[in-house]
Every structure is written in structure tokens, then in C-alpha cells.
N, C-alpha and C positions, 0 to 999 in steps of 0.2 A: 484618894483617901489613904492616908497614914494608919496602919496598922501595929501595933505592938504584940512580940511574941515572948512571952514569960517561961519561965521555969525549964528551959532547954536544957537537955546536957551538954554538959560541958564536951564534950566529942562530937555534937552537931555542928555541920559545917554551912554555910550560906547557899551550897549549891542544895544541900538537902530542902533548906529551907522552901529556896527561888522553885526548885521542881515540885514540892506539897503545894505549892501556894499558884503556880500556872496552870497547877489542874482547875482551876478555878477562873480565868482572865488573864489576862497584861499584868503584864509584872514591870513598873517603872525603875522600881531599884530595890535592892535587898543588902542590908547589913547587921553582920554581929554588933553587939559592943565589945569588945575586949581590954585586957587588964592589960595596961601598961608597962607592969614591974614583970608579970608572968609571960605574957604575949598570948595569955589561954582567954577564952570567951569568957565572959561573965554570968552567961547563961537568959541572955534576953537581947532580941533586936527588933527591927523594922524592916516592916515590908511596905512600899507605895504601891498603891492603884488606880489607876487614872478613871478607870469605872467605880463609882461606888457600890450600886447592885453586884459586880460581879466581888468588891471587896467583904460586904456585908456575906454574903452568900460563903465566903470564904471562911468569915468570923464564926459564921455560925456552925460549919460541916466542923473546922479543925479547932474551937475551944474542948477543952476535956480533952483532948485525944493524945492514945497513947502515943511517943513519939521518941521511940530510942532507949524505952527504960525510962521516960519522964511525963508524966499529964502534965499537958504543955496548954496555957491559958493565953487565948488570942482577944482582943477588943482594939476595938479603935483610941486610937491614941489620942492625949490628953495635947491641945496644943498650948506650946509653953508661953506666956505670956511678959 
């Protein structure tokens, strides 16, 4: 299951992420988005999980949660059509 992770700061790094998000299950893959012109994060990325229980369970502990100076909003991702 595709995860989306919102409102990051901008100083969050993917391994921060990969570590919040294995407390939880398998972690298939984890990446920022980043700004091209800056090389700085955009402030939202993706997390995969090959379990969905263990992803759902994950959406649910770390939505709202404080996370570096940022309430950081996680749900499953919209797939793009």
C-alpha cells in the first residue's frame, strides 16, 4: 500500500521517515519529493508497504503527529489515473 506523508519539514530526511514508519512493518521503499531548482524537500513523500494491516495501522498511530516542529498528515495515497 502507497502511503502519503504531508506537511514534513523541510529538514526531514527519508531515513527519519523509513525509521517512524518500520516501527510499524516492511518498509518497500521510502522517498522525499524534492525541488529541483533548490535540491531542498518539498515537504511530502511516500512510503510503500507490502502489508496493508501493517500500513493502515501505521496511517493511523503517525497522522496528527508531531514530527520535527510539523503535524505531519499521513493517508493512503490517491492512485493516479
Amino acid at each position: 500500500m502507497k502511503v502519503l506523508i504531508r506537511n514534513l519539514s523541510r529538514s526531514t530526511t527519508e531515513a527519519t521517515i523509513l525509521e517512524l514508519f518500520q516501527a510499524y512493518g516492511a518498509v518497500q521503499s521510502c522517498s522525499l519529493v524534492m525541488d529541483q531548482k533548490t535540491g531542498g524537500s518539498k515537504g511530502f513523500g511516500f512510503v510503500e508497504m507490502p502489508n496493508p494491516g501493517e500500513a493502515k495501522a501505521a496511517i493511523k498511530r503517525l497522522n496528527a503527529m508531531d514530527l520535527e516542529g510539523s503535524v505531519i498528515r499521513v493517508k493512503k495515497a490517491e492512485n493516479k489515473e
